[in-house]
C-alpha positions in Angstrom: -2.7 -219.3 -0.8 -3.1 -215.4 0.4 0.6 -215.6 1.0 1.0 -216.8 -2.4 -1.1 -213.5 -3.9 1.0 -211.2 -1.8 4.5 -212.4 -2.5 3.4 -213.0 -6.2 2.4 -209.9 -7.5 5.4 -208.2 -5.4 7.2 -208.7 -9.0 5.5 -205.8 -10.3 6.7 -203.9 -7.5 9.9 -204.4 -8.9 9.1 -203.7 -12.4 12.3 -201.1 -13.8 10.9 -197.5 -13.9 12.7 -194.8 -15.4 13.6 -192.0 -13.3 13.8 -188.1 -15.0 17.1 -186.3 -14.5 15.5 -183.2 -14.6 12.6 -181.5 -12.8 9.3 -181.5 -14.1 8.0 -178.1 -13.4 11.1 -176.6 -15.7 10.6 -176.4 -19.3 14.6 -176.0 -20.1 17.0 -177.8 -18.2 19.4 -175.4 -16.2 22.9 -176.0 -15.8 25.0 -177.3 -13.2 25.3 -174.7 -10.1 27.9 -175.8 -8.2 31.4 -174.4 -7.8 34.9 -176.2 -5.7 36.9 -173.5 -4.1 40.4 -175.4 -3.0 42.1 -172.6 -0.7 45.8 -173.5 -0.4 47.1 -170.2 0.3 48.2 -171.0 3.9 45.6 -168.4 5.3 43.0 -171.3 7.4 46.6 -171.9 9.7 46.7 -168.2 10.9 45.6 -168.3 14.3 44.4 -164.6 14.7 43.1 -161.5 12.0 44.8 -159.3 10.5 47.4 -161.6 9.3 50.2 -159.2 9.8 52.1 -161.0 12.6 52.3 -164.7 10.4 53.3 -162.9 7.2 55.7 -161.0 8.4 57.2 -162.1 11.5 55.7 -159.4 13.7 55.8 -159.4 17.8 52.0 -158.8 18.1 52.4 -158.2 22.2 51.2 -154.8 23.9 53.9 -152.0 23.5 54.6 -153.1 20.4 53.6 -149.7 17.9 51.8 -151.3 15.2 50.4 -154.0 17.0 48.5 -152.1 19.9 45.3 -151.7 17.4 45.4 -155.2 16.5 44.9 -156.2 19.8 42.4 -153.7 20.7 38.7 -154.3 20.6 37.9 -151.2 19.5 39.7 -150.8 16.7 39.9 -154.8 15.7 36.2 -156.2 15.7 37.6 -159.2 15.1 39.5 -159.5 18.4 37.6 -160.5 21.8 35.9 -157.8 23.8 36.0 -159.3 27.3 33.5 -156.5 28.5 30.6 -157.6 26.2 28.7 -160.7 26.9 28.3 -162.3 23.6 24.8 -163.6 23.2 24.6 -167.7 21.7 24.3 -168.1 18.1 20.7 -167.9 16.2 19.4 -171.6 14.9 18.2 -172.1 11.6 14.6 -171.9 13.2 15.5 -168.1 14.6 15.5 -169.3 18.4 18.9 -168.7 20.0 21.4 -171.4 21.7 20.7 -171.9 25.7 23.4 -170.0 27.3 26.5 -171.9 28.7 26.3 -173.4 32.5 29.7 -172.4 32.8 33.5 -172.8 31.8 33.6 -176.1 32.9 30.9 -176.8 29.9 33.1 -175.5 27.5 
């Protein structure tokens, strides 16, 4: 009988209840915010920044005139400084990343 009160009022449970599409605590309903950015320019493939090299079929070794700032630290912040020690990234939370173990971690 008890099990008989439980399972029978679970039909109001279920009654249909109508759900607002917009939030209460704003008086006018704001429009959508969302934007799609498709990029098919070809630029996510480059491997390396600037993009000079890809576009125009560039040797970007050492020697090469144009290319010595691009693959110099100091003048390309972009490009890997080997003498710095990168700190780990900052979580969400504003604690940093543990440091690696070592290469073989990576």
């Amino acid at each position: 009988m008890a099990a008989a009160a439980i399972f029978g009022s679970s039909g109001l449970a279920n009654a249909a209840v109508t759900v607002d599409q917009q939030p209460l605590i704003i008086a006018k309903p704001l429009p959508p915010n969302i934007v799609l950015m498709l990029d098919d320019s070809g630029s996510m493939a480059w491997d390396f920044m600037p993009d000079i090299c890809y576009l125009y079929g560039v040797d970007c070794t050492q020697g090469t005139i144009n290319n010595d700032a691009m693959i110099n630290s100091s003048n390309n912040c972009v490009y890997y400084n080997p003498s710095i020690t990168y700190p780990p990234p900052v979580k969400v939370d504003g604690t940093s990343y543990p440091n690696a173990a070592g290469l073989t971690n990576a």
